[in-house]
C-alpha positions in Angstrom: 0.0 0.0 0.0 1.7 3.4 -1.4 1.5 6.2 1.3 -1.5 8.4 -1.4 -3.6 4.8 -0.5 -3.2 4.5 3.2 -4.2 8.6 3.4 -7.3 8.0 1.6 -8.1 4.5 3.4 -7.1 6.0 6.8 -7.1 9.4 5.9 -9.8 10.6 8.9 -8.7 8.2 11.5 -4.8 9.2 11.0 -5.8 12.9 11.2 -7.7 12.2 14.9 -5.1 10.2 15.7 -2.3 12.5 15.2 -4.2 15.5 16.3 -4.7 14.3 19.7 -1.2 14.6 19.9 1.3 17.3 18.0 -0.6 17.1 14.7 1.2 19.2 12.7 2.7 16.9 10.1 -0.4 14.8 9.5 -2.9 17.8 9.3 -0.5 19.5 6.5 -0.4 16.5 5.1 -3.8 16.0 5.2 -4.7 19.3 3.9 -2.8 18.4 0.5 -4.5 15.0 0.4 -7.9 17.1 0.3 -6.0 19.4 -2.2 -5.7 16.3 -4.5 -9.4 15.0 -3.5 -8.6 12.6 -1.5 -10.0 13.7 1.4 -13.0 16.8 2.6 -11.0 19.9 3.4 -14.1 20.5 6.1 -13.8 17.3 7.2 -10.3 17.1 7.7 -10.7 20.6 10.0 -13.4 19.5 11.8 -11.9 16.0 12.8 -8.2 18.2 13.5 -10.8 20.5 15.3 -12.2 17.7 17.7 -8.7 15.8 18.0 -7.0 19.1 19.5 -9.5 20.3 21.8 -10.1 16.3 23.3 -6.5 15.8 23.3 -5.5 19.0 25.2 -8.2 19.0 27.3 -6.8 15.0 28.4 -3.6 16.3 28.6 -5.1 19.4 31.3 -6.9 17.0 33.2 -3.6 14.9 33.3 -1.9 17.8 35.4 -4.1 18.3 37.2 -4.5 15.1 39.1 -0.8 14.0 38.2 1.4 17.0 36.8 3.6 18.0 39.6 4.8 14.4 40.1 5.5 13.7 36.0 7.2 17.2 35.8 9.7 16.5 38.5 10.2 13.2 36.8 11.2 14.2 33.4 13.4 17.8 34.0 12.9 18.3 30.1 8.8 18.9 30.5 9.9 20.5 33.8 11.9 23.0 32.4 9.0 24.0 29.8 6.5 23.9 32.7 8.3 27.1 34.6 8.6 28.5 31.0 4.8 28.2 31.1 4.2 29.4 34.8 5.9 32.4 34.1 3.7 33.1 30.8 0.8 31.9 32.3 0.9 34.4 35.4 1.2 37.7 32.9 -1.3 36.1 29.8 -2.9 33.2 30.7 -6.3 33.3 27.7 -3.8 33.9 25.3 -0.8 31.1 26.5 -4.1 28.4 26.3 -5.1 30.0 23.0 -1.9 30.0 21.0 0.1 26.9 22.8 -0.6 24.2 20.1 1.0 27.2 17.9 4.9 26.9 20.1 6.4 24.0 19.2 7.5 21.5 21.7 4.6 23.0 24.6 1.7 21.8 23.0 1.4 18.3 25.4 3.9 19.8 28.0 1.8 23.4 28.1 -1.7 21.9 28.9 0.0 19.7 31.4 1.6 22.7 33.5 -1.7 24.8 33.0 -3.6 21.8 34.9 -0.6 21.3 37.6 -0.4 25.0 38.2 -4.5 25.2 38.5 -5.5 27.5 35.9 -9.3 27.3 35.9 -10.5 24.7 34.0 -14.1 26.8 32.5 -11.1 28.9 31.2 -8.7 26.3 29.7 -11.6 24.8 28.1 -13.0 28.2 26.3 -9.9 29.2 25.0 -8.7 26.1 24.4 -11.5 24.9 22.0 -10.8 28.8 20.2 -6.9 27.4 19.8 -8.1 24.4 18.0 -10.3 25.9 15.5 -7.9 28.4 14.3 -5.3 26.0 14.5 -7.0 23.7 12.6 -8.1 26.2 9.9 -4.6 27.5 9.6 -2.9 24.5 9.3 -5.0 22.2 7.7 -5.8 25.5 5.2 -1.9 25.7 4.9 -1.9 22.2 3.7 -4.6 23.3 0.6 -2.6 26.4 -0.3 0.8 24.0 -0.6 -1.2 21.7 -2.9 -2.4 24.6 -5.2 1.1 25.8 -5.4 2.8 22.5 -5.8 -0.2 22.3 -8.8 0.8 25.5 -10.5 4.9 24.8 -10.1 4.4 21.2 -11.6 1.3 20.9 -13.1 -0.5 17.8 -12.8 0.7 16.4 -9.2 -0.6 12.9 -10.0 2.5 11.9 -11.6 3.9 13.0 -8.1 1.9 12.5 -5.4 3.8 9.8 -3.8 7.0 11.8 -3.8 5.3 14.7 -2.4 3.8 13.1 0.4 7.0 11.7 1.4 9.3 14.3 0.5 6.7 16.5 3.0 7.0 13.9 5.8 10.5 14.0 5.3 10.7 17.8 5.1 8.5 18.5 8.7 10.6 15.3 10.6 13.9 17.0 9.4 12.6 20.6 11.0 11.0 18.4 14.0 14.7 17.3 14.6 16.6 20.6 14.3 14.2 22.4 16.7 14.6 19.6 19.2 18.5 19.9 18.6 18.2 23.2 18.7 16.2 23.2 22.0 18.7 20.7 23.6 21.3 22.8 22.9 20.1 25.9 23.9 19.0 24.2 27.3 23.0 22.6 27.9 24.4 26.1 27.0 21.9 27.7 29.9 22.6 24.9 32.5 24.8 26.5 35.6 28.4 25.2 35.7 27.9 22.4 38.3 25.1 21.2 37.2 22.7 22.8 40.0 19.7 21.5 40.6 16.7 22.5 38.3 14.0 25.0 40.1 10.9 23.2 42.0 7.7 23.2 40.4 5.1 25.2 42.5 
């Protein structure tokens, strides 16, 4: 099964999937498959829409009851949880509404927001208002890169399995630089001495 069958087999069930998660790669993808017919542009927002309210809102409630103990566990997630606290003190409706937007908060953001008790009426209002633009934006994103691929190549069925890959394998590579990146920049700020990492509240 090439990659253009299992999209418009699974096409749907991968976006909910992936969505409930980070969701980045699949929705883009996704929003070219719908470009090439494949799949219901509306569809796939609404389905990216439902995946990243449920899936933050899971991830909230997992803070909640169980955040302070899993961010003193992994000092990675800790480290992005005070990032959070400090945002989230000075603009918490716009933190909720644009997190799934920063790269590498969007499971450790909605965590810290439920260990650090930000109301949960609020989360979930703003929350649901991330997920629609997000899902719009990106899955909209996806649409444009088909037209343009279209107009650059002309007919894209000669080359729609190359695209999808070559866009998988374009999004992991940036996935992997920002998380160098991030690991860098987090060894270059480390204390000489290797203090101890500030307690979560």
């Amino acid at each position: 099964m090439s990659l253009i069958d299992f999209i418009a087999a699974y096409g749907y069930a991968a976006v909910l999937a992936g969505t409930l998660l980070e969701g980045e790669m699949i929705l883009l993808l996704a929003g070219w498959a719908a470009h090439q017919g494949h799949l219901s542009l509306p569809l796939v927002m609404l389905v990216a829409f439902v995946g990243g309210t449920v899936g933050d809102q899971a991830f909230f409630w997992i803070g909640r009851h169980w955040g302070r103990r899993l961010l003193r566990r992994w000092p990675a997630a800790r480290a992005r949880a005070l990032y959070v606290g400090k945002l989230l003190r000075r603009h918490d409706a716009s933190l909720v509404f644009g997190i799934r937007f920063m790269y590498g908060l969007r499971i450790a953001g909605p965590i810290a927001m439920g260990a650090l008790r930000l109301r949960a009426r609020r989360f979930a209002i703003f929350n649901a208002l991330g997920a629609a633009v997000w899902a719009v934006v990106v899955g909209g994103l996806g649409y444009v890169l088909g037209h343009t691929l279209e107009m650059l190549l002309g007919d894209l069925q000669r080359y729609e399995n190359a695209v999808a890959w070559t866009l998988v394998a374009g999004v992991g590579l940036m996935i992997m630089l920002h998380r160098l990146f991030h690991a860098l920049r987090l060894r270059g700020a480390r204390p000489p001495g290797g203090s101890r990492t500030p307690r979560v509240p």
